[in-house]
N, C-alpha and C positions, 0 to 999 in steps of 0.2 A: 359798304354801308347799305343803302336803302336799294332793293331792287324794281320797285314799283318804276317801269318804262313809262306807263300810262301816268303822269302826276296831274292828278285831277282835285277839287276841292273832296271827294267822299277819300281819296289814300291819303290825303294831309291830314282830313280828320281820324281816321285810321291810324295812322301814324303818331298823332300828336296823342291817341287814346293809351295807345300800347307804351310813349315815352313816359306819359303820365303815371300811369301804372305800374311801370318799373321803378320809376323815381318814389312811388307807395311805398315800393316794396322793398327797397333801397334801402330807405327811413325806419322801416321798420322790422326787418333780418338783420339790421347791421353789418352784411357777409355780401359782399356782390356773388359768391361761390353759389348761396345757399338759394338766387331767384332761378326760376325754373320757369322757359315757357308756357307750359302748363299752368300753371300759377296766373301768371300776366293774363293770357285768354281768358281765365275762368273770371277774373276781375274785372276784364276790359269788355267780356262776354261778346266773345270773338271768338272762330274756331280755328284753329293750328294750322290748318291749311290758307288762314286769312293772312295771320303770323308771317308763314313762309313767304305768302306772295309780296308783303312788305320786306324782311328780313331776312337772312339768311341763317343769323344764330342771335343769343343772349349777348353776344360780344357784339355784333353789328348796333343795337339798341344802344348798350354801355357807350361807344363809341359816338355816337351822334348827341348821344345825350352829352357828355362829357364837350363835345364838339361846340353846340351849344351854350355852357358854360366858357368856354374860351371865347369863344363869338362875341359875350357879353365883352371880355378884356378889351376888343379889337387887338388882339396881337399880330394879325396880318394887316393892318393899319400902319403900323409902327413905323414911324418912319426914320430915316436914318440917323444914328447920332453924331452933333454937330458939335454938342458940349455937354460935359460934366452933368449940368442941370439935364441933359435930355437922360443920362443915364438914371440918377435920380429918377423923374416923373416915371422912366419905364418901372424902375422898381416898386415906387411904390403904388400903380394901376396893377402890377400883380400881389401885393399885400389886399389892396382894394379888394378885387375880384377873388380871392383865398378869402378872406374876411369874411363876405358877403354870401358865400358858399360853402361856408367852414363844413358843415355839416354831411357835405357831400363827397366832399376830397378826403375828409378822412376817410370815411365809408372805401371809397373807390382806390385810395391809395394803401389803404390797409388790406385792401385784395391782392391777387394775383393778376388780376387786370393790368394790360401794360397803362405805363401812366404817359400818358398824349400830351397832358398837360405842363408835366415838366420838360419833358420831350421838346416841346412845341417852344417853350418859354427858352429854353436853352439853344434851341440853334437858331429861334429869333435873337437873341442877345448875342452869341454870336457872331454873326455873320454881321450886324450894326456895327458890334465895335471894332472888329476887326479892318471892316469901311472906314471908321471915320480913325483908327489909328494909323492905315494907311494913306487918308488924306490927310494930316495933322503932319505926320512925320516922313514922308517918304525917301526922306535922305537917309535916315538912319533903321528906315524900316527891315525886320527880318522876319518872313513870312514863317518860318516853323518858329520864332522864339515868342511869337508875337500870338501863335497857335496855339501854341501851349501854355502862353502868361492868361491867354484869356479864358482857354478850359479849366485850367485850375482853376481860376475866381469861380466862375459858371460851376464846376462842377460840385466847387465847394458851397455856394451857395443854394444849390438845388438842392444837396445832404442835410443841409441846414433845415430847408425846409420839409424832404421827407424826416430827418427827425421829429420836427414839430407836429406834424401827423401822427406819424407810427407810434415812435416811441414817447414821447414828448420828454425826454430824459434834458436835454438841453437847457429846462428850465426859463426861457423864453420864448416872451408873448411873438407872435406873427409883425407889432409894429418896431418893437427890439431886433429882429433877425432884418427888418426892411434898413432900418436906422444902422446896425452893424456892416451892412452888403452896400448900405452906400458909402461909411466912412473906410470902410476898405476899397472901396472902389477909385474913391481920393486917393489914398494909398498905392493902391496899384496902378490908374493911372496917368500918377502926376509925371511920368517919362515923359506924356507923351500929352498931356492939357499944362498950356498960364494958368495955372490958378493958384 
């Protein structure tokens, strides 16, 4: 990410000039491929060599920025799931936060850019439920069946919503796909919640 050693108020402001700029640029390439250093400097009227001392590449920026955008979820916040409802609230703070930055995620998921955000959202949800399946059930717990009940959900819920990015073929809004990931999540599971 950022390699400024020195983090002083003039590289924050630096920094925050060249996020700003990217995210212009973002908005208005539509193409994360198509922003070019060169580009960002001439707008942030910065010279290349300022760039590098912040940055290392376009991806290091993409990265923090997008970083940022999660920050906003609190997804390292999350705390563990107790019940049903916590799975709920988790889903939909990330419908929330997709919502609220629709415009970005498309943009950044329609690239080639690795995507952090589902990354990040996947083996938070994860590694929670898998917590609280193994505190809920431990007599009947099986750590690979229980590995695998929970990536299929997870995996299939992140597809769900790269469709709704990418392709948008799925024909469902972002609070339909939250409403669907929880009543399957009743679904899935009820092994292992009273409800």
């Amino acid at each position: 990410m950022g390699k400024a050693k020195d983090i002083n108020y003039s590289s924050i402001k630096t920094k925050d000039l060249i996020k700003m700029n990217f995210e212009l640029l973002l908005n208005e390439t539509k193409k994360f491929e198509k922003i070019k250093v060169t580009e960002i400097c001439k707008r942030a009227n910065i010279n290349r060599s300022t760039f590098y001392l912040h940055y290392d590449s376009i991806y290091d920026v993409a990265e923090e920025y997008e970083g940022s955008l999660i920050d906003e979820l609190g997804i390292d916040d999350v705390k563990e799931f107790q019940t049903i409802n916590d799975i709920y609230l988790f889903l939909d703070k990330i419908n929330i936060c997709l919502k609220k930055n629709e415009h970005a995620y498309r943009v950044l998921l329609n690239s080639t850019y690795p995507k952090l955000f589902l990354k990040k959202v996947s083996k938070s949800f994860k590694n929670n439920a898998k917590s609280l399946v193994k505190k809920l059930n431990n007599t009947k717990y099986d750590e690979l069946q229980t590995s695998y009940f929970i990536s299929f959900y997870t995996d299939g819920m992140v597809t769900q919503i790269i469709n709704y990015f990418i392709t948008n073929d799925n024909n469902m809004t972002l609070d339909e796909i939250t409403n669907q990931s929880k009543k399957i999540a009743k679904l899935f599971f009820s092994n292992y919640f009273n409800s």
